[in-house]
Structure formats: structure tokens, C-alpha cells
C-alpha positions in Angstrom: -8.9 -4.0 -1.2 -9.4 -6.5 1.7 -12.5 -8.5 1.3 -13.7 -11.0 4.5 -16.1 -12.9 5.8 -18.5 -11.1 8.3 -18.9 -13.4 11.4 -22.9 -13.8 12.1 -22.3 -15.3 15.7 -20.2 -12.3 16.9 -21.3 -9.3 18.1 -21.4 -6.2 16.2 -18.3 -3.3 15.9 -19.9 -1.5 18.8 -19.7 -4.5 21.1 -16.4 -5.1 20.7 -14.0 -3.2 22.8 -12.1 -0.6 20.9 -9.0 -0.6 22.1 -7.6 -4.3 22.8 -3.9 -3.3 24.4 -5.1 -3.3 28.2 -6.6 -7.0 27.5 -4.7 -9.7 29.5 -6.1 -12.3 27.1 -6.7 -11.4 23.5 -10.6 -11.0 22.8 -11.6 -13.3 19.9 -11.9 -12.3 17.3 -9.4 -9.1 18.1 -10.5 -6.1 17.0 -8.1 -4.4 14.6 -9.7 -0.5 14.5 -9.6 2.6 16.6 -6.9 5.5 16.7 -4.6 3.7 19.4 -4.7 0.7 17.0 -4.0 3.0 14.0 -1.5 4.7 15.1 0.5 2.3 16.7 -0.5 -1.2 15.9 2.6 -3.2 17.2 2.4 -3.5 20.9 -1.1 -5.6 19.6 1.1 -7.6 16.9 3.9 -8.3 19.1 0.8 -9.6 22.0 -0.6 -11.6 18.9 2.6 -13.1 17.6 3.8 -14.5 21.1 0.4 -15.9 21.1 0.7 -17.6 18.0 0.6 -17.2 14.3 -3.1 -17.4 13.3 -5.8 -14.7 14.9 -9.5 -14.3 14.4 -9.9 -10.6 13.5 -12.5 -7.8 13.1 -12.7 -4.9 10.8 -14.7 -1.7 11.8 -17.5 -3.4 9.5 -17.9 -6.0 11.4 -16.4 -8.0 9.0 -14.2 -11.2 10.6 -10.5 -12.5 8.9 -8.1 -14.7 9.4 -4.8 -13.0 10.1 -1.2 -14.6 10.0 1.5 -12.5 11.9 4.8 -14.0 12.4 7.7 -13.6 10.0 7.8 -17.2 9.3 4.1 -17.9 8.9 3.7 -14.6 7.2 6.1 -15.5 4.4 5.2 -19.2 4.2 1.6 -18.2 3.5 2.9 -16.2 1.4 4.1 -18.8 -1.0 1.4 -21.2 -0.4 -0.2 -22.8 -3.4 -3.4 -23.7 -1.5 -4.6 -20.3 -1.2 -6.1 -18.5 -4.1 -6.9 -14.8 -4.5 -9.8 -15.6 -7.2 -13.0 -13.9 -6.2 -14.8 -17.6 -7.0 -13.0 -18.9 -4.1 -14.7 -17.2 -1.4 -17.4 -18.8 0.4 -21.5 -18.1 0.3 -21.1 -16.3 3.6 -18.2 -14.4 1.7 -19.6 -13.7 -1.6 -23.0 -12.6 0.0 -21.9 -10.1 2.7 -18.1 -9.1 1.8 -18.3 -8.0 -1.9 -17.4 -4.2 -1.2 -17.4 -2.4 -5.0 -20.7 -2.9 -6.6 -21.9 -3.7 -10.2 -20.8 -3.2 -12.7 -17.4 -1.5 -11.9 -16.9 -4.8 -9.6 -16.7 -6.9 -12.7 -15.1 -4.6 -14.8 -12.5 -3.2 -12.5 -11.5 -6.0 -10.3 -9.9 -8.7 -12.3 -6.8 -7.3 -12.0 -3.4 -9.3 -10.9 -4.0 -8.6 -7.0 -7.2 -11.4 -8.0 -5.7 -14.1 -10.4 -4.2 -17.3 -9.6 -1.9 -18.8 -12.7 -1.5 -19.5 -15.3 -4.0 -16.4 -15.3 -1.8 -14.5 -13.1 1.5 -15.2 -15.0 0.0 -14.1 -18.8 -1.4 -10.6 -17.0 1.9 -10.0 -14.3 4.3 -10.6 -18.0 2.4 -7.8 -19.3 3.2 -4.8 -17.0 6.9 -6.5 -15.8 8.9 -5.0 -18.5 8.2 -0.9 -17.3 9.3 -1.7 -14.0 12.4 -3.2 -14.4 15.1 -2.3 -12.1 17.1 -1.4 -15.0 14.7 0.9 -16.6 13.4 2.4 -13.3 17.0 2.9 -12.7 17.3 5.0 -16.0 14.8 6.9 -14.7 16.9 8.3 -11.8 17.5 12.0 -13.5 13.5 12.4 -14.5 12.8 11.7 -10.9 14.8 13.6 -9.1 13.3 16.9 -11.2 9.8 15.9 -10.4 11.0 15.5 -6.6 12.8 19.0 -6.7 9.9 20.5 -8.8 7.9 19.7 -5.8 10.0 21.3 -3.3 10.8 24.4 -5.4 7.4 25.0 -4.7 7.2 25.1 -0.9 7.9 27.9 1.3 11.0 29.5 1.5 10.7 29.5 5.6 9.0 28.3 8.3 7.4 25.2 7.4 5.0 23.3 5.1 2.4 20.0 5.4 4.7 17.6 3.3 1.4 15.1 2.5 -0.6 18.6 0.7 2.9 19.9 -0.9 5.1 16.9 -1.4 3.9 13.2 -0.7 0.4 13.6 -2.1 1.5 14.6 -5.7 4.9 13.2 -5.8 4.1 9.2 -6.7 1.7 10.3 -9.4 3.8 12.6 -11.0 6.5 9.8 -11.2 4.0 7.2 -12.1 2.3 8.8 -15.3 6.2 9.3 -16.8 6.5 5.6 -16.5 3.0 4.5 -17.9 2.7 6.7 -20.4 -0.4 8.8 -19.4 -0.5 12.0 -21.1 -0.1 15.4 -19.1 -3.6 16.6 -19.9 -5.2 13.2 -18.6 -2.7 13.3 -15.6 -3.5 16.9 -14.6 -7.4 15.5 -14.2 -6.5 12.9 -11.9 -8.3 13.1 -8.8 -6.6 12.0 -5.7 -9.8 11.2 -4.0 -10.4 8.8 -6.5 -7.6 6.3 -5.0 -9.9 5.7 -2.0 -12.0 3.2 -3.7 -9.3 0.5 -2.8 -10.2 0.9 1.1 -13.7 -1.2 1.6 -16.8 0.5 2.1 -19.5 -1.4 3.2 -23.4 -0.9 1.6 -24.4 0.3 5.1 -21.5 2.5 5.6 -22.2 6.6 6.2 -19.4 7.0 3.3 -20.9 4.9 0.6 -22.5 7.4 -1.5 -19.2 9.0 -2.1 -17.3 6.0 -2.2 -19.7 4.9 -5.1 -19.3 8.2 -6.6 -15.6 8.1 -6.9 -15.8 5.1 -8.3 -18.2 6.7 -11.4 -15.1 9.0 -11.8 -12.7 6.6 -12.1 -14.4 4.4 -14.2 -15.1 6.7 -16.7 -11.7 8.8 -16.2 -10.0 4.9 -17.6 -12.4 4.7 -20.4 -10.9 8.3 -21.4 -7.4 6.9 -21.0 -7.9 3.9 -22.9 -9.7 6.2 -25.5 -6.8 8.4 -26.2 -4.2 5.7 -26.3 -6.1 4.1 -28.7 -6.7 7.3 -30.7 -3.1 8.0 -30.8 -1.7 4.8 -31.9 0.2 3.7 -34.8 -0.5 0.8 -36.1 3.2 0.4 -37.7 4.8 1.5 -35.1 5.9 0.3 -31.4 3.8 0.7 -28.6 6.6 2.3 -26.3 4.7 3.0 -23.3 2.7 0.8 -20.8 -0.9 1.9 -21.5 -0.3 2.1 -25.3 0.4 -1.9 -24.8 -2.2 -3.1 -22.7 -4.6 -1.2 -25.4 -3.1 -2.9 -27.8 -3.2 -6.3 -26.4 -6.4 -6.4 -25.5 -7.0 -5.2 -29.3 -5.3 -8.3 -30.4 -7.2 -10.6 -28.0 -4.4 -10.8 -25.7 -6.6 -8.9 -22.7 -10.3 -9.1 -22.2 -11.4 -5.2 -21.7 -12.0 -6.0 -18.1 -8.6 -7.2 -17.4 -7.5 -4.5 -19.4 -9.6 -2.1 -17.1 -8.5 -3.6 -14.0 -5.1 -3.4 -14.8 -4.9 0.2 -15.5 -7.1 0.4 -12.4 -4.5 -1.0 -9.8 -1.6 0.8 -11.9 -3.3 4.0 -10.9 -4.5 3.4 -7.5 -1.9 1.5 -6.5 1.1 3.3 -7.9 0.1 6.2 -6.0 -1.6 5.7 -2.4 0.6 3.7 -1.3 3.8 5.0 -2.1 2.0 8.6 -0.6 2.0 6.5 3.1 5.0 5.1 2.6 7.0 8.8 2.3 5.1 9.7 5.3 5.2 7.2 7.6 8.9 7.0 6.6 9.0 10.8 7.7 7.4 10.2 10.8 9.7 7.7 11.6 12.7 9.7 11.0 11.2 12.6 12.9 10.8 10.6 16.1 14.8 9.2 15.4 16.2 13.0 15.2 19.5 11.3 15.7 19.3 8.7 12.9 17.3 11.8 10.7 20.8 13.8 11.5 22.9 10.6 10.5 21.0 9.9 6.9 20.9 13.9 6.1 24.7 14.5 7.1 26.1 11.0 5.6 24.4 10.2 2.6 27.0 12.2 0.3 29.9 10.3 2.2 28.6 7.0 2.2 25.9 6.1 -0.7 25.0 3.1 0.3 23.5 4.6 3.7 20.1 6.0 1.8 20.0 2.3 0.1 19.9 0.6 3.3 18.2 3.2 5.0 15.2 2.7 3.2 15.1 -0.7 3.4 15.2 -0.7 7.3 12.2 1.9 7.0 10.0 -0.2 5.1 10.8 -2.7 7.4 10.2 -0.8 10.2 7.0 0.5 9.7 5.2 -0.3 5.9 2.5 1.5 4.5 0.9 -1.4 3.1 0.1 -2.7 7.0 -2.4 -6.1 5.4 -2.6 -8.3 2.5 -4.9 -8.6 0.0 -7.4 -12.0 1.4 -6.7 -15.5 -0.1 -8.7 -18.7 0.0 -8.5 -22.1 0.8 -10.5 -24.1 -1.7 -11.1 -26.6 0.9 -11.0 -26.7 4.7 -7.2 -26.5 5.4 -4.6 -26.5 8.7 -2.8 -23.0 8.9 -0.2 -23.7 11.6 -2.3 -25.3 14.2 -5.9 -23.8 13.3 -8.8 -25.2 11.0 -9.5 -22.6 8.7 -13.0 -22.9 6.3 -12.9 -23.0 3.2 -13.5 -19.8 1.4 -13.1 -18.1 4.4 -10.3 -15.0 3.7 -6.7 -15.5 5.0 -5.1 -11.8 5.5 -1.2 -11.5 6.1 0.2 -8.7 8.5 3.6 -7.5 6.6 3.7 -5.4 9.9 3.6 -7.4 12.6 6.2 -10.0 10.0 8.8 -7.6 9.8 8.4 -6.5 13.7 9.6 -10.8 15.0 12.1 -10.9 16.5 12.7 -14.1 15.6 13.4 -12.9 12.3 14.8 -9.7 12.9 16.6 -9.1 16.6 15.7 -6.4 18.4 12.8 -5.3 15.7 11.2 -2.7 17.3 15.6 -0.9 16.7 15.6 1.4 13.9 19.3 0.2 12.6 20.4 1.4 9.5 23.2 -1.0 9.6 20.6 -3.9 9.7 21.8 -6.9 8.1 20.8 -9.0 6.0 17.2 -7.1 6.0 14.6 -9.6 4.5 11.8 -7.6 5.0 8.0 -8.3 3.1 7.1 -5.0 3.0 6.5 -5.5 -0.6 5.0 -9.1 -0.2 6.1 -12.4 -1.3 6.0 -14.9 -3.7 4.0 -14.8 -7.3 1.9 -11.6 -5.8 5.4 -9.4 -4.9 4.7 -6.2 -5.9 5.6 -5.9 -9.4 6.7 -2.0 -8.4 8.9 -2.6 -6.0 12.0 -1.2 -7.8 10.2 2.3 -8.9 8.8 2.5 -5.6 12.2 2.0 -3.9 14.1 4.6 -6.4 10.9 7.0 -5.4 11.4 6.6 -1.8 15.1 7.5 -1.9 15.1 10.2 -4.1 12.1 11.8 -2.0 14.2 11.2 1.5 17.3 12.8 0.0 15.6 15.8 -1.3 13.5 16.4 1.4 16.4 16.0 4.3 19.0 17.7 1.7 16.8 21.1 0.6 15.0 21.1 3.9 17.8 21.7 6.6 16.1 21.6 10.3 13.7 20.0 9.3 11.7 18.5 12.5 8.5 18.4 13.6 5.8 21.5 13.9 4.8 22.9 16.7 2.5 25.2 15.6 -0.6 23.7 17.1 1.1 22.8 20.2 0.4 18.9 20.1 3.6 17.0 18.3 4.4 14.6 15.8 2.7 11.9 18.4 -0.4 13.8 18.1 -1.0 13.0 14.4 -4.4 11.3 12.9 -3.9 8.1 11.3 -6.3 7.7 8.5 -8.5 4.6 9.5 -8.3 2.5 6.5 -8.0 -1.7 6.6 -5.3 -1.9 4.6 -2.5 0.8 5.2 -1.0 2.9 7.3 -0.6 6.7 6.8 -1.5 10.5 7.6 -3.7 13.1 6.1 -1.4 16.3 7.1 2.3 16.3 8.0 3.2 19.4 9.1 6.9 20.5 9.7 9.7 22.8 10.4 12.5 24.1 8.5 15.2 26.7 8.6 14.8 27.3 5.4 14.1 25.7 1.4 18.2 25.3 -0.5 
């Protein structure tokens, strides 16, 4: 969730222009909301890059960031060790207007890795590493690839299905509660909705009520979780699954129950929304390629490591996770050229990063064959997402299936309007769609 500072000298969302392409200079602070914004944000990034690496922005709250867009920048700030994620770092101005989940789930829910600084950081990050290994994810290739096929057993035989409602919005979950360990009767009771809560929702905002509701849900749908593990464990034996050991540790005084809490938080919320967006934005992607789409679906029994690298060049080419998390500089700090207040949030654009050219030639080129591909799509440094490997094995196994068992597949053009035509979801931090609807020949 992407906390700022609110700007009290600038004008309010509804002042500020709400598309800022046709600009000849970029407005300050540039606002980064509205559909032609959501749904393609990079003509704006590549404006802001060539203009240098630090912006003002503003969020449809009104709320104003500092955002760092060039590949360089992007993965030097990264890796700084002046910024800080701790909540204590922000500023008055920050702590007063920008704190989007209220009591008490804010201090029981949000102490989580995504807002620890070591040695903190490295005690709670050693406790999750081990399920998402590359080597166990690996082993995990077979369990996967049923859930995946499971999934598109179920669609129509003909015609054509949304792949968010019958694929990409169940999928991730599915996978995720195999590797964690969450029971199938707690899993079935997971409510989608629920992973909302990690887009901010300000007090004044229309949606609040429900925002605040779905966070009740959660809340008490964790306590459950953390109630059955604990219910179900053996004290002689081996905790064997995730959850059973971050019950147990905070049992032993190795976790405070909030940390505990906010861990199994961002395991569920962000094991599954984002890897949701990522399957569709990668489909999108492919859909508006139909030539590279052909090339992956006819060539990835003859050449295995085409998938691999295919999916690489799609994160690159258009991540899910569009914005960091904020950091903080405990005391007024340079970022490349501009002053930036203490406590005042610093927000990285993974987008606009893997979109420089300076970095990556010709970025905007879809190229398989892209080499080497040092993309941040999954971050950098000590706050690299600690799922990277299970969300890569997830992503390939969902192309393959999909373009393998759904031959023809292109866009629908049942309501006459196109795969350009689609409605982003406006949140802050991500990119991705609602409804994908397509076309097929037929389900093999």
C-alpha cells in the first residue's frame, strides 16, 4: 500500500488536469490518475524520464510523492540505505494525513516485511524464505500445472470466456494456499474482494465504508487461520508448512502476534492480486503482439527456453506491480539533483525503469530474444519480492496452458469495442483489468 504526503499548497485532484500527455511542460506535481494514464502510463514515463529522474507526483487523493523513474535511479534507490520503509519515519504532515488503514487493524496488520528496516527486516524475511525457494517452487511444477488445467477444464468448450472471472482471478490463490499450507475449507472462504485493502482509501473517500468493511473480514478470516493452525499442531512433530511455522514462532517468542498477523496478511494479499494482473496484463500484451502470441504458442515445445525468456521480457515490458511501496529519508537528503524532506515518501516506478532506454534499447520492442533482461519488475535489493520464483513458475505454467488448450485464442469482439477498449482498474499501485474477455476455437 502506498502511503504519501498530501501537499497543502497544491490545489486539490479536481484542479489538476487529468490527463497530462498533451502538456508541453510537465505540471508540477504531475498527476498520475485517469483512464488515459491507466491504461497506458508510458508515453508520461518516457516525458518524465527525459526530464529527469525525480518528479513531484499526485494521487487521485490528492495525496503528493516523490517518484524516481529511470532504470538507474530506480535501482540505485532501490538499494539505498538512507531510505527506510518504517512507518516512524514518515513526517507529521505524513503521519497525520496519509495513514490509509485505520485502528486497530493498522497496528495489527501492517508490520509486515514491506515496513521493516533490519535487522528487523532480516529476522521476519528468514522466516517465510525457505517456502519459496526456487528449488521447492520448482518441485511444485506437477501440482501447478493441475490447478492451471483444473481451471481451464472448466471453461467453455467454444466460443470464448473472461479469463480474469474463469482463470486469472482464482488461479494465484489456488497455487498459493498449496504452498502455505492453508487448509481447503479456510481457502474456499477466501474472499477475493478482500485483497483490495492493499490499494489506499482515503477517510473521505466514497469507498471507505467498504474498504473498512473488508478489512473486518480479513482480520477476523486471519484470526481463524491462525486458530486452526494452532489447533492442529503437534507439539512433537515438524511444522511442515508455512503458516503452521509462523504460529509457532510467534508461540515461542520468535514473532509478536502483530508481526505474525501482518505476515500472513501480505502472504495472502499479496500472493494473489498481483500475480492476478500480472496474467492479464501479460495476456493483453500478447494479444496486441498476435505475431509474437503465434511464435510462443507454436515454439514453446521446440525450444523450452522460449516460455523462460518470454516471461521475463513480459514483466519487463509491462509489470503489474506499476509503484513501490514509499520510503523515507530520516533526514533532508539529495536524490539525484533534488532536495527531498525528510519523512517525506520516495515511490519508485518499476514501469517507467524497465521502459529506459538507456538500460534497455529499443524498450518500448516486445523481444523475446532480449538479452541480458535485468528487469525490476519484482524490485530490488533487501525488499525483492521474496515470491519471485513461485510467481515466475505461476506465470509460465498459466501462459502455456492458456495458449496450448486455448487454440485461436485472440481478442473478443462481442461488444464491438477491442482489446484497446478495456478498463483499467484505477488503483495507485498496479496495473490490471477487471474482465478479459476472449476468443477461441475451441478448449483441447
Amino acid at each position: 500500500m502506498t502511503d504519501t504526503v498530501h501537499d497543502p499548497t497544491a490545489g486539490s485532484p479536481a484542479d489538476t488536469p487529468r490527463c497530462p500527455f498533451g502538456y508541453d511542460e510537465l505540471p508540477d506535481p504531475v498527476p498520475l490518475y485517469g483512464p488515459a494514464y491507466k491504461s497506458d502510463p508510458y508515453p508520461l514515463y518516457r516525458r518524465m524520464r527525459e526530464a529527469g529522474p525525480v518528479h513531484r507526483v499526485r494521487f487521485p487523493s490528492g495525496i503528493a510523492a516523490w517518484l524516481v523513474t529511470g532504470y538507474r535511479a530506480a535501482h540505485e534507490t532501490l538499494n539505498d540505505p538512507r531510505l527506510g520503509k518504517n512507518h516512524a519515519l514518515g513526517n507529521e504532515g505524513w503521519r497525520r494525513l496519509a495513514s490509509i488503514m485505520p485502528e486497530p487493524q493498522h497496528s495489527q496488520l501492517q508490520v509486515h516485511l514491506l515496513h521493516q528496516d533490519p535487522p528487523k527486516h532480516t529476522q521476519m524475511r528468514r522466516l517465510v524464505l525457505d517456502a519459496f525457494a526456487p528449488r521447492r517452487v520448482e518441485s511444485l511444477r506437477p501440482r501447478v500445472q493441475e490447478l492451471a488445467d483444473a481451471l481451464v477444464d472448466e471453461l467453455p468448450g467454444t466460443g470464448g470466456a473472461d479469463l480474469v472471472a474463469g482463470f486469472a482471478a482464482h488461479y494465484p490463490f489456488r497455487v498459493l494456499a498449496e504452498v502455505i499450507g492453508l487448509p481447503q475449507e479456510l481457502a474456499a472462504r477466501f474472499d477475493r474482494d478482500w485483497g483490495k485493502v492493499v490499494q489506499p482509501v482515503g477517510p473521505q473517500d466514497p469507498g471507505r465504508p467498504a474498504y473498512e468493511g473488508r478489512l473486518r473480514g480479513l482480520q477476523g478470516y486471519i484470526a481463524d487461520v491462525v486458530a486452526h493452525k494452532r489447533a492442529h499442531h503437534d507439539p512433537a512433530g515438524p511444522d511442515t508448512d508455512l503458516l503452521g511455522r509462523l504460529v509457532a514462532a510467534c508461540d515461542a517468542g520468535e514473532l509478536t502476534p502483530e508481526e505474525r498477523d501482518s505476515i500472513v496478511f501480505q502472504l495472502l494479499v499479496a500472493g494473489q492480486e498481483p500475480v492476478t494482473n500480472q496474467i492479464t496484463t501479460m495476456l493483453i500484451t500478447l494479444l496486441r503482439h498476435p505475431e509474437q502470441l503465434a511464435r510462443l504458442r507454436d515454439g514453446i515445445a521446440a525450444d523450452p527456453g522460449l516460455l523462460t525468456r518470454a516471461v521475463e521480457e513480459l514483466l519487463r515490458h509491462d509489470a503489474a506491480f506499476e509503484l513501490t511501496t514509499w520510503r523515507f529519508f530520516a533526514e533532508d537528503s539529495d536524490l539525484y539533483g533534488t532536495t527531498v524532506p525528510a519523512g517525506d515518501s520516495v515511490i519508485v516506478s518499476l514501469c517507467a525503469a524497465n521502459r529506459d532506454d538507456e538500460q534497455f534499447p529499443e524498450a518500448d520492442v516486445l523481444d523475446f530474444d532480449r538479452t541480458p533482461n535485468a528487469h525490476l519488475a519484482f524490485g530490488h535489493g533487501i525488499h525483492y519480492c521474496p515470491g519471485a520464483a513461485l510467481a515466475r513458475l505461476e506465470l509460465q505454467i498459466a501462459l502455456a496452458t492458456l495458449l496450448t488448450r486455448l487454440p485461436g485464442l485472440r481478442p473478443s469482439t462481442e461488444d464491438g469495442a477491442g482489446i484497446d477498449a478495456l478498463t483499467w482498474v484505477p488503483a495507485v499501485l498496479a496495473r490490471g483489468v477487471n474482465r478479459l474477455p476472449v476468443a477461441y476455437d475451441r478448449r483441447v
